[in-house]
C-alpha positions in Angstrom: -20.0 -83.3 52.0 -18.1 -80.5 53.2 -15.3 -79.4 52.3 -13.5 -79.9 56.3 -13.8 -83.5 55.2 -14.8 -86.4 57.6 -11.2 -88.1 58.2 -11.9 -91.3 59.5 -10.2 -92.2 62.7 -10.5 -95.4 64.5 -10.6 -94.0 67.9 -12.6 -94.0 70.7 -12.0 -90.4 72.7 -13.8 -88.0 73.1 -12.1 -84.0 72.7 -12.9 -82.6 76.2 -12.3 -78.3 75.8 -12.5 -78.3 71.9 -15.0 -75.9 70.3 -16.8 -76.9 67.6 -16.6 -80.9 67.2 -18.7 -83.0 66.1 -20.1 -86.1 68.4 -19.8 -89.8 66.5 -18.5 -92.6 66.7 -17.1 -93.6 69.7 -15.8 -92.1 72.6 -14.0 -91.9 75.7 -16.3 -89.7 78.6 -13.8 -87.3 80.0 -10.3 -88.1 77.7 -8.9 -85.4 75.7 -8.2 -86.6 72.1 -8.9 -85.7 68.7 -11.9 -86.3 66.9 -13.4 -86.9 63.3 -13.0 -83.2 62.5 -12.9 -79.8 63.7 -14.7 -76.4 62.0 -11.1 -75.1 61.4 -10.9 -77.7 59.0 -7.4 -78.9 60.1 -7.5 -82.6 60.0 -6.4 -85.2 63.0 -3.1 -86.3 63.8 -3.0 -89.0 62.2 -5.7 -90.0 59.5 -6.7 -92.8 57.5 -6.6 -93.5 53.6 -10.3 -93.1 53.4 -11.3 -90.4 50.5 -14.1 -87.9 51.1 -17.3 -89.8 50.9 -19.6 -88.8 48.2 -22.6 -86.5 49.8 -26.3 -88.1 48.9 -27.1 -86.1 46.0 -23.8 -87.4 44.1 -25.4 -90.9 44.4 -26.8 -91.5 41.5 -29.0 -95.1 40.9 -27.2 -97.0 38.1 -30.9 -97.4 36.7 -33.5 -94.8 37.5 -35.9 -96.8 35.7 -35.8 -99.3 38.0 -35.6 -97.8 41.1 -38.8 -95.7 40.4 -40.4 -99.2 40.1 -39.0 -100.8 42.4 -40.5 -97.8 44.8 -43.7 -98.0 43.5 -45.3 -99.8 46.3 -44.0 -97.1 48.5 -46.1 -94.3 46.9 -48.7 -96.3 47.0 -48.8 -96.9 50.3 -47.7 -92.8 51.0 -51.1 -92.1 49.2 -53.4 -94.4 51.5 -51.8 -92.7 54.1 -52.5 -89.6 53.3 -55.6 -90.1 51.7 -57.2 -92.6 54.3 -55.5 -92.1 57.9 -57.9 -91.2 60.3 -56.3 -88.1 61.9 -55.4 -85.5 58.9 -53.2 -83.7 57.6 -50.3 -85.6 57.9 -47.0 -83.8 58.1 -45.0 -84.6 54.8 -41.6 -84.3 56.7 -42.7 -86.2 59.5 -43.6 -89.4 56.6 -40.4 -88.8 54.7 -38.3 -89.2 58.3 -39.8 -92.1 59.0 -39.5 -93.6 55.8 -35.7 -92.9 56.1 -35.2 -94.5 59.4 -37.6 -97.3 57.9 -34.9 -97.7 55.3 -32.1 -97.8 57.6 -33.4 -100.0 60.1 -34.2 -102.7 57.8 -30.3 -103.4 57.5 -30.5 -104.4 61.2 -26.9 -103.0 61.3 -27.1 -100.9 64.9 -24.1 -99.3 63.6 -26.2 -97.7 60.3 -28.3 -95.2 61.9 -30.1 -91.6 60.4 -30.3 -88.3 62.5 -33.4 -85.7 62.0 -32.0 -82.1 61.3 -32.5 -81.3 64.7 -30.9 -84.1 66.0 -27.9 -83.8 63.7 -27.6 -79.7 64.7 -28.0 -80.7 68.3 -24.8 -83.2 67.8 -22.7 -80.3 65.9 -23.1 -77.5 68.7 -19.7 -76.5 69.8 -18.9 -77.0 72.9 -18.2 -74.0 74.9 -15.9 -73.9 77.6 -14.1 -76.7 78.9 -15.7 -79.9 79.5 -14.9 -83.0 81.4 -16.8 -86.4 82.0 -17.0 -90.0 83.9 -13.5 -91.6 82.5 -14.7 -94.2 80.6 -14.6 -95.9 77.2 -18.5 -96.1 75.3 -19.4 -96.9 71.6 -21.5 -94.4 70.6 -22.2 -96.5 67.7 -25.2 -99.4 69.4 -28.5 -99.2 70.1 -27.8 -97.6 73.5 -24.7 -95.4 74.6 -22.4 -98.6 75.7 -19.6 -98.9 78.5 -16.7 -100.3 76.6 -14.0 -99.8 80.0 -13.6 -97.8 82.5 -10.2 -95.8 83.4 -8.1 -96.1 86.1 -9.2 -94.3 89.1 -11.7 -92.6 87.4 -15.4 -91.9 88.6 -17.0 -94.4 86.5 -14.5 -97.0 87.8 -15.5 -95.8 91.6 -19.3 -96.2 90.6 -19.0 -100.0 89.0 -19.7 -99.5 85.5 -19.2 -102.4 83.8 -17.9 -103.3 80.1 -21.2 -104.2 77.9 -23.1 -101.6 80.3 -26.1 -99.6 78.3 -26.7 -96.0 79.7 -30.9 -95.9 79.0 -31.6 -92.7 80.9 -29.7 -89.7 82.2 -30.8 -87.7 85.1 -34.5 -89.5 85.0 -35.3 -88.8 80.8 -35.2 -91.9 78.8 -32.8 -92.1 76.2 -34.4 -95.1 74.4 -34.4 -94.1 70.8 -31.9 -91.3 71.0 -28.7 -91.6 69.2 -26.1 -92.3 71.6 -23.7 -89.8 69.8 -26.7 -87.0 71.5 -26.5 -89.2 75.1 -22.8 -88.3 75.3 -23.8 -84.6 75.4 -26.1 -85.2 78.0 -23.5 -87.1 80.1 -20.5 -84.4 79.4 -20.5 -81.5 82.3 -18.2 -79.1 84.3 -15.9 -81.2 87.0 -17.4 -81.4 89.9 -21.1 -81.5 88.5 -23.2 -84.8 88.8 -25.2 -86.7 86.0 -27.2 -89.7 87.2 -27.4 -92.7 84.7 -30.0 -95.9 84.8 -28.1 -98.8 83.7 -29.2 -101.8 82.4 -26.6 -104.7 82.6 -27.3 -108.4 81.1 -28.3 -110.7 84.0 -29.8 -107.8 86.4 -34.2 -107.9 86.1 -33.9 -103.9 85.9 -31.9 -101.3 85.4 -30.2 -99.3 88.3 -29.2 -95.9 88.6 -25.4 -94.3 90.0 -24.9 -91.0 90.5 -21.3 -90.1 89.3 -19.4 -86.8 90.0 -17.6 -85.1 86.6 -13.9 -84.9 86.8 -11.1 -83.8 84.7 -9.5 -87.3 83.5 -5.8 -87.3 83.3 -4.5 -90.4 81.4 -1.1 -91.7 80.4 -0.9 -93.5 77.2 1.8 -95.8 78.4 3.0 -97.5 82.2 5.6 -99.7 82.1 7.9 -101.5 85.0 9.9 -104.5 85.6 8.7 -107.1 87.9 10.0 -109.5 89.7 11.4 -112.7 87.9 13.0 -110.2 85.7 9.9 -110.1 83.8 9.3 -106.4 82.0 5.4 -105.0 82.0 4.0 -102.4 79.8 0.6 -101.4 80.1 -1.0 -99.8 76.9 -4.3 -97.4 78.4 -4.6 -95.9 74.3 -3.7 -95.8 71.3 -3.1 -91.7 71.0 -0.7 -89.6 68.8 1.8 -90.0 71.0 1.8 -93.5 72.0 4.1 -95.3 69.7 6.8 -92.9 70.8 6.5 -93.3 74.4 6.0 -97.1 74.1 9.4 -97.2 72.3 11.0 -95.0 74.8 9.2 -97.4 77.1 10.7 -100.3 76.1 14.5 -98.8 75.5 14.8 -98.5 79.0 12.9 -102.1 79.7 15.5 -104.0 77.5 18.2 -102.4 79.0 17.7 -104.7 81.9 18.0 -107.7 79.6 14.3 -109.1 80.7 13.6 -112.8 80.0 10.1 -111.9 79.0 7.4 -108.7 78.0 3.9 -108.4 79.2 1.7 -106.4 77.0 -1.5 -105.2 78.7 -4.2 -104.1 76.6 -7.2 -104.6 79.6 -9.6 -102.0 79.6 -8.3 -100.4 76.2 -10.8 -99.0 74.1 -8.7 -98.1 70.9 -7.4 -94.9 69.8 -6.2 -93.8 66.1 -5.6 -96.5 63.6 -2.0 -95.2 62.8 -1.0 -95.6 66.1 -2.3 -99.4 66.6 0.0 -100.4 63.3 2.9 -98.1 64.8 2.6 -100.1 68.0 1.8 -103.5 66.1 5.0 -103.0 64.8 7.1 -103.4 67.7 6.4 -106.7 68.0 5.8 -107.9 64.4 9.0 -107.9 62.2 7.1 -107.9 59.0 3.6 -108.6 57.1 0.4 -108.0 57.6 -1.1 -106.3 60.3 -4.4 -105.0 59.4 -6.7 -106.1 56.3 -9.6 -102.8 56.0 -12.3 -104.2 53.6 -15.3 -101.8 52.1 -18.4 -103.1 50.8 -17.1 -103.4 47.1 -14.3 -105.2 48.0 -12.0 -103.0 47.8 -9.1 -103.9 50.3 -6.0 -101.3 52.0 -3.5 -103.7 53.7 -1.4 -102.4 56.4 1.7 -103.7 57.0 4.8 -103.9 59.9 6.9 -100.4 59.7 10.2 -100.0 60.3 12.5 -102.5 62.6 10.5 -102.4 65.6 12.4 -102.9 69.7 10.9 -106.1 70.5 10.6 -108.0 67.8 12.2 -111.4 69.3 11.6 -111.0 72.8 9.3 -113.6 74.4 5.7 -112.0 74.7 2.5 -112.4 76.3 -0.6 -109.9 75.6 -3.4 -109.8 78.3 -7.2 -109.0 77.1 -10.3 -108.6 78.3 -13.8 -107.3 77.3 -12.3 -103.7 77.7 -10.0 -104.5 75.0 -11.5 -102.9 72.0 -11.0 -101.2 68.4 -7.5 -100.4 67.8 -6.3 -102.6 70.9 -8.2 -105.7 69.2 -6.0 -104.8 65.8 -2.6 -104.8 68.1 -3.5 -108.3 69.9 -5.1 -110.0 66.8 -2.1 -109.5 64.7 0.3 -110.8 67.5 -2.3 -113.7 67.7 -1.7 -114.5 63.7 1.7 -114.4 63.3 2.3 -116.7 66.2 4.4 -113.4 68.1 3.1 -114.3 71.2 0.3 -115.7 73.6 -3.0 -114.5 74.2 -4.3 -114.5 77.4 -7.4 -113.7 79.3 -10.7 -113.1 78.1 -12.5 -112.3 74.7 -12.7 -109.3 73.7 -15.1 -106.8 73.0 -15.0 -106.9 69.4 -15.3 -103.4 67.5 -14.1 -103.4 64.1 -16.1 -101.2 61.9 -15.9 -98.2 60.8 -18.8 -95.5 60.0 -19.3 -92.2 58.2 -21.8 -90.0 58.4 -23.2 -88.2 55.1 -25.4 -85.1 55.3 -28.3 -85.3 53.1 -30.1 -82.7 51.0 -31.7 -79.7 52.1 -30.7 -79.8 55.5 -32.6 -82.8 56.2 -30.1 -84.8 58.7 -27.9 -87.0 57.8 -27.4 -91.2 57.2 -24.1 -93.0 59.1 -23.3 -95.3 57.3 -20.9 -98.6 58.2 -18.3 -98.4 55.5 -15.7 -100.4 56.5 -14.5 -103.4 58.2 -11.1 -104.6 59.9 -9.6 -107.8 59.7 -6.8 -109.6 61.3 -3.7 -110.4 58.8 -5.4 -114.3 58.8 -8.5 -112.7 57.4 -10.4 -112.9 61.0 -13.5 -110.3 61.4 -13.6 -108.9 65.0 -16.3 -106.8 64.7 -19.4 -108.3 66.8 -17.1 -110.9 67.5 -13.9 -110.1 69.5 -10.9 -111.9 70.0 -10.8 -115.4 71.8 -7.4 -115.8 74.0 -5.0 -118.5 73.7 -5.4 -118.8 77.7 -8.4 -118.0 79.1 -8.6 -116.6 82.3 -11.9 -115.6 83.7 -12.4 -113.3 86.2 -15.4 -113.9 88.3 -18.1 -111.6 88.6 -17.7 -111.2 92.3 -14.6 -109.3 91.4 -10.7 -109.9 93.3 -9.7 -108.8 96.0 -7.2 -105.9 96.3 -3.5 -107.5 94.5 -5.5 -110.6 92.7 -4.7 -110.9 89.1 -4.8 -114.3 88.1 -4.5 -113.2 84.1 -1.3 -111.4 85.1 0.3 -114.5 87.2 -0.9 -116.6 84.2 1.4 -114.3 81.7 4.5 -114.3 84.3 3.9 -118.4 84.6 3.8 -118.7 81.1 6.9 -116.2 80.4 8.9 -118.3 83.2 8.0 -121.7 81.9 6.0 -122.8 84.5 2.6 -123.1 82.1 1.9 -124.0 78.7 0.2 -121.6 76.2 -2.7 -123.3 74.3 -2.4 -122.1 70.7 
């Protein structure tokens, strides 16, 4: 690989005005953050203890023997092709790509995926200018480009897009097939531009189709307030460089007031760096475990509580929902094992893997790869999965009405003593 190194970062933002980034994993349509690298080489903010990952041609087969006949079915059938298909010549590329996506598909891992060399150029070019998007969180990283929550007050919120939301064409070409880390560029644009995306949504026959107007999307990391009942709320929107800081700046000035209980609301939060989600953890969590990250060899990094954290006895609640993803899911599943505090609300989206993506040889594209997984400190996989609450609170599809929150009155019931948490 080269040398300006793929640093792994569990995030999902996407760097709006940056030239020169690379689109993968997932990402956040209109949020400025830091991404996997930049052609400066300077690394993120905060990275992860992943090495450099060896480039293909330093993969060598412990027994070439083998593999050559283990592939020998393979050239046979590349000869019958070439020597018996009806429509001749046969491009040699064109066999070789297929074969590669052949390879990667069989792992049935939607994660795992291979880009062409013109699909991997196309998902390098800089981009120029400053750029903006929809406001919400996606995984770039399924079969189709993926609403994982919308912002607050952004345009994707004002259009109904929903968590679990697949993005199948923009403006009328189908995107069936494509790498969703190339959709993103297609939904990226100027403020104040359009893009029109066909959605399909489980339940719904067919897809339909919004039009949503680009804007620049402004977003605080943390909100916090005391509410009534003496009960002190801090809502966590990501998990950015900055957002350990300002949560324990955040909670300084909640404690002050001597609250009887803390809300934590991770709704709608579709993860940010890994660094930040143990900083956070932290808080709450006086010591152990937080995170287990486990690669295919077995090889385990275990992350644990840092420093004496501000709220590490206070009685707690964490609100979840389907928007509550990556490094949000590594916050509340933590708080969930060590029996800090209740869960409530509604299971969560469940994104716990991490990819990397390794060029090949001669410019020929590139495989990503699923190299990791994350784990809760009691050895819980969340990836595909998600979190289940302690207290589930459903909110119906029909939606509330303007001030309904029945998961928030079930945290402040259960902070005051008036319900029981189901653990």
């Amino acid at each position: 690989m080269k040398s300006n190194a793929w640093k792994i970062i569990l995030i999902l933002a996407l760097a709006i005005g940056l030239t020169g980034l690379a689109f993968t994993s997932g990402v956040a349509l209109g949020y400025v953050a830091p991404r996997f690298f930049t052609d400066s080489g300077e690394a993120p903010p905060l990275e992860l203890a992943f090495p450099q990952i060896a480039s293909g041609d330093d993969i060598a087969p412990d027994n070439k023997a083998d593999r050559q006949e283990l592939i020998a079915p393979f050239w046979e059938a590349w000869d019958i092709l070439q020597n018996q298909y009806v429509d001749q010549p046969l491009d040699d590329n064109t066999l070789m790509r297929g074969a590669i996506r052949g390879l990667v598909d069989s792992l049935e891992d939607p994660h795992t995926s291979y880009m062409d060399p013109d699909e991997y150029l196309q998902a390098n070019l800089p981009l120029n200018g400053e750029y903006e998007g929809i406001g919400a969180w996606v995984d770039s990283e399924a079969e189709y480009l993926t609403i994982i929550a919308t912002m607050p007050g952004s345009p994707a919120e004002a259009a109904g897009l929903k968590s679990g939301d697949w993005v199948v064409a923009v403006d009328g070409e189908d995107v069936t097939g494509m790498d969703p880390s190339l959709v993103i560029r297609r939904v990226l644009g100027p403020a104040g531009t359009s893009v029109r995306l066909s959605i399909r949504r489980e339940g719904l026959p067919s897809p339909f189709e919004v039009e949503i107007i680009r804007q620049k999307i402004d977003l605080p990391s943390v909100e916090s307030e005391m509410l009534e009942d003496n009960i002190a709320y801090v809502r966590l929107l990501t998990f950015g460089a900055d957002t350990a800081g300002d949560l324990k700046r955040a909670l300084k000035e909640l404690l002050r007031e001597d609250p009887v209980g803390l809300i934590l609301d991770l709704r709608g939060n579709g993860g940010g760096f890994l660094n930040s989600a143990v900083d956070v953890a932290s808080e709450f969590i006086p010591e152990g475990v937080i995170l287990i990250e486990r690669l295919g060899d077995g090889e385990e990094k275990i992350y644990q509580a840092r420093s004496r954290g501000s709220a590490t006895e206070i009685e707690l609640v964490v609100l979840i929902n389907g928007g509550t993803a990556s490094a949000s899911e590594i916050v509340a599943g933590a708080i969930q094992d060590h029996a800090r505090g209740t869960v409530v609300g509604e299971t969560s989206f469940g994104k716990g893997s991490v990819q990397n993506w390794v060029e090949l040889a001669d410019n020929e594209g590139a495989i990503r790869v699923t190299i990791a997984r994350w784990y809760t400190p009691d050895d819980r996989l969340i990836h595909g999965i998600g979190l289940s609450p302690d207290v589930e609170v459903l909110i119906p599809e029909s939606g509330l009405d303007e001030g309904e929150d029945p998961q928030l009155d079930q945290a402040i019931e259960i902070l005051l003593g008036e319900a029981v948490p189901n653990r």
